[in-house]
N, C-alpha and C positions, 0 to 999 in steps of 0.2 A: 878930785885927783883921779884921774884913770888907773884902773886894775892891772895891776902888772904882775901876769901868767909865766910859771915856768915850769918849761917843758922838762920833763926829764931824759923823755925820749920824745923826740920831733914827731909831732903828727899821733900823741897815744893820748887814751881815752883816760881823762882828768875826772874824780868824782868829784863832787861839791855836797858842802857838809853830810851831814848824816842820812841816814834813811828814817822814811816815814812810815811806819808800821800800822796797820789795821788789820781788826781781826775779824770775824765772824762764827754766827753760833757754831757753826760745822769745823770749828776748826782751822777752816782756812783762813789761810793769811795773805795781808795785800802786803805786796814792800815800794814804795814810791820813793825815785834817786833821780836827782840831775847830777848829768855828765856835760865834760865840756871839751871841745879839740877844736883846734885851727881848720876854719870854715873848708881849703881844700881837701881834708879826709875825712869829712864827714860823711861822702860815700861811700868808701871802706868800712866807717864802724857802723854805718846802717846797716851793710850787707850781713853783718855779726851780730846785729840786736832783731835778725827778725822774729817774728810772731813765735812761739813755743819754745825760741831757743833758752838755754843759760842766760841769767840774771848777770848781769857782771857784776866780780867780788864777791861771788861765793853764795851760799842758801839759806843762809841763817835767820832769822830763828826756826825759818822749815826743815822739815826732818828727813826728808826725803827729796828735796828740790825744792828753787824756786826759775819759773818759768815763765819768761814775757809774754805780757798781753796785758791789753790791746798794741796795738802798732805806737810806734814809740815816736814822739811827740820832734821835731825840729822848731829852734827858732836860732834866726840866724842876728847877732850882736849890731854887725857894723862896726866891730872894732879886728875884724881878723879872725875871733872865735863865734864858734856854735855852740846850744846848749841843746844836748839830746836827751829830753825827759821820757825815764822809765818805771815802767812800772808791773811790778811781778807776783805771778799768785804760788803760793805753795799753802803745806798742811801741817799744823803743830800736831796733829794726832789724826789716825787711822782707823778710830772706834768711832760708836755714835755716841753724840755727843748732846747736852741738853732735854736730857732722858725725862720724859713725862707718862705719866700712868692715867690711863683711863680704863675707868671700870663700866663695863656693858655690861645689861642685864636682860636677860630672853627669857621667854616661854614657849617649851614646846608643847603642841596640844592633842589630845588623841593618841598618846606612845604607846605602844603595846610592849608586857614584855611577857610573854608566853601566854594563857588567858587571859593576862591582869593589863590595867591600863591606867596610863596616869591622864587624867582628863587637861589637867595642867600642871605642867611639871616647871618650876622657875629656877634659872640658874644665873650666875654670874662668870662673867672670863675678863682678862687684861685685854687691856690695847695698849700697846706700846708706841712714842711716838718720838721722833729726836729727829738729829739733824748728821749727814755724816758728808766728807769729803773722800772723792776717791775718784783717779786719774781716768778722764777718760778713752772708754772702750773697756774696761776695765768692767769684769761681774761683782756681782754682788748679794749673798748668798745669809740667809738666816744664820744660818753656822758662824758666818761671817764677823756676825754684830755681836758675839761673846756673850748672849743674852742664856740667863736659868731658863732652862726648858720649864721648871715650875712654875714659871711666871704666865704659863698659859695653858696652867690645868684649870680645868671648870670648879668652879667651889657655890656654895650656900645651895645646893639644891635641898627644893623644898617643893613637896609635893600641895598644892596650895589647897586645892581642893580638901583636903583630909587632915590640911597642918601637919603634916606629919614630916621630921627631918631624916633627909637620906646621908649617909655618911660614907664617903668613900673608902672603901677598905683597899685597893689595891689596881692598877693599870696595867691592863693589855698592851703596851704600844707595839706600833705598825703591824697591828694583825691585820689591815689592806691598805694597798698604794692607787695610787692615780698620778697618770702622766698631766701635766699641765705646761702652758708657756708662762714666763714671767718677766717681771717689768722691762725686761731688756731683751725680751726675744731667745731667752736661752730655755730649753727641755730642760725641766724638773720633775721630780717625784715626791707629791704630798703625801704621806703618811695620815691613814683614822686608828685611832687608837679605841680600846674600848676599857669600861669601867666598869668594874666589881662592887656594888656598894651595900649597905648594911640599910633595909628598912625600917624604924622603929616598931611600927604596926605592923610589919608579917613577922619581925623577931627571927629574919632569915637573911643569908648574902644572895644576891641575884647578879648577872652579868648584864648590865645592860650595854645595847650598842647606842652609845651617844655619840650625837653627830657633830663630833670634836674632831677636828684634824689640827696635822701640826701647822704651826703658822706658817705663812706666806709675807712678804715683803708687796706695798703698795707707794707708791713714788704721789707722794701731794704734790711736789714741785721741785722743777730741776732747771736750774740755770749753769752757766756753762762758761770758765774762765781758763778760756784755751786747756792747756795740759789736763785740766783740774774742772771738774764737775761739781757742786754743792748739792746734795738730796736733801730734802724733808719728806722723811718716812713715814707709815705706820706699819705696824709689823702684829699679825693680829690671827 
């Protein structure tokens, strides 16, 4: 038995059943819809669904928009209607997202800190690593990612050569800057901070300048859904 379509208004864009929702670690979200209108105005509601525009019927479950893309799909019935499949990306969330810690461990060698020297000095720092969504053209800034600046102070030093543990007593930050470009081409200002720590074997505090600066943003991979961009970070 043949499907019998009723217009409410002649020639306006009919959805069919629900929407298909997919998500992604960043957040982003896919909405996939078929629509349907009488084959003659299906080039009127093309000219309405192109590439970046509004999603028709609203943004939901995205928080900020949902935005077409890729180019939206026609197939034509042979009963009088078309069926125009779409499909739109937006963001349930604006932070990063699928947050992973990785622990680096170094050694600096030969440090001098006034006549005294650590022949090998070992430390540890975070790497931070996730996933975020964010419109593109759009920056993207450490501050940005709502992250504890604790999460990327240096910890376990240990002067290995002598065993002997250094304990931080207290931080200089940005006593110097450096201009730098980053992942997007935007002028920034990285901050080095310096460390005050407690020797056990000289039994005194010393200011050391360790070569800690504040983190920077590095882009692992970026793929691109029109309005809406996906990053996978490290932030380090």
């Amino acid at each position: 038995m043949p499907q019998i379509i009723y217009e409410k208004n002649a020639g306006e864009l009919i959805p069919q059943g629900g929407r298909s929702v997919s998500t992604f670690p960043s957040g982003l979200v896919r909405v996939d819809q078929t629509f349907i209108c009488s084959t003659p105005n299906v080039a009127t509601h093309r000219a309405d669904l192109k590439i970046k525009e509004d999603f028709p019927g609203g943004f939901e479950p995205a928080i900020d928009g949902l935005y077409i893309y890729p180019e939206v799909q026609e197939n034509r019935r042979g009963d009088g209607f078309s069926e125009l499949i779409a499909s739109g990306y937006g963001r349930t969330a604006d932070t990063l997202q699928n947050i992973r810690k990785q622990v680096f461990t170094g050694t600096l060698q030969r440090t001098s800190v006034g006549t005294l020297y650590f022949t090998n000095l070992f430390y540890s720092r975070n790497i931070i690593n996730g996933f975020i969504a964010i419109k593109d053209g759009d920056s993207l800034s450490v501050e940005d990612l709502g992250l504890d600046d604790q999460l990327f102070v240096p910890f376990n030093l240990v002067n290995i050569d002598d065993n002997y543990e250094i304990v931080i007593t207290s931080i200089e930050f940005n006593y110097k800057s450096q201009n730098y470009i980053d992942w997007n081409g935007d002028l920034r200002t990285r901050y080095f901070n310096r460390i005050n720590f407690y020797n056990t074997r000289w039994g005194s505090e010393i200011s050391f300048n360790f070569p800690w600066a504040s983190p920077i943003i590095k882009v692992i991979n970026s793929q691109n859904f029109g309005v809406f961009k996906e990053l996978e970070i490290s932030v380090s």
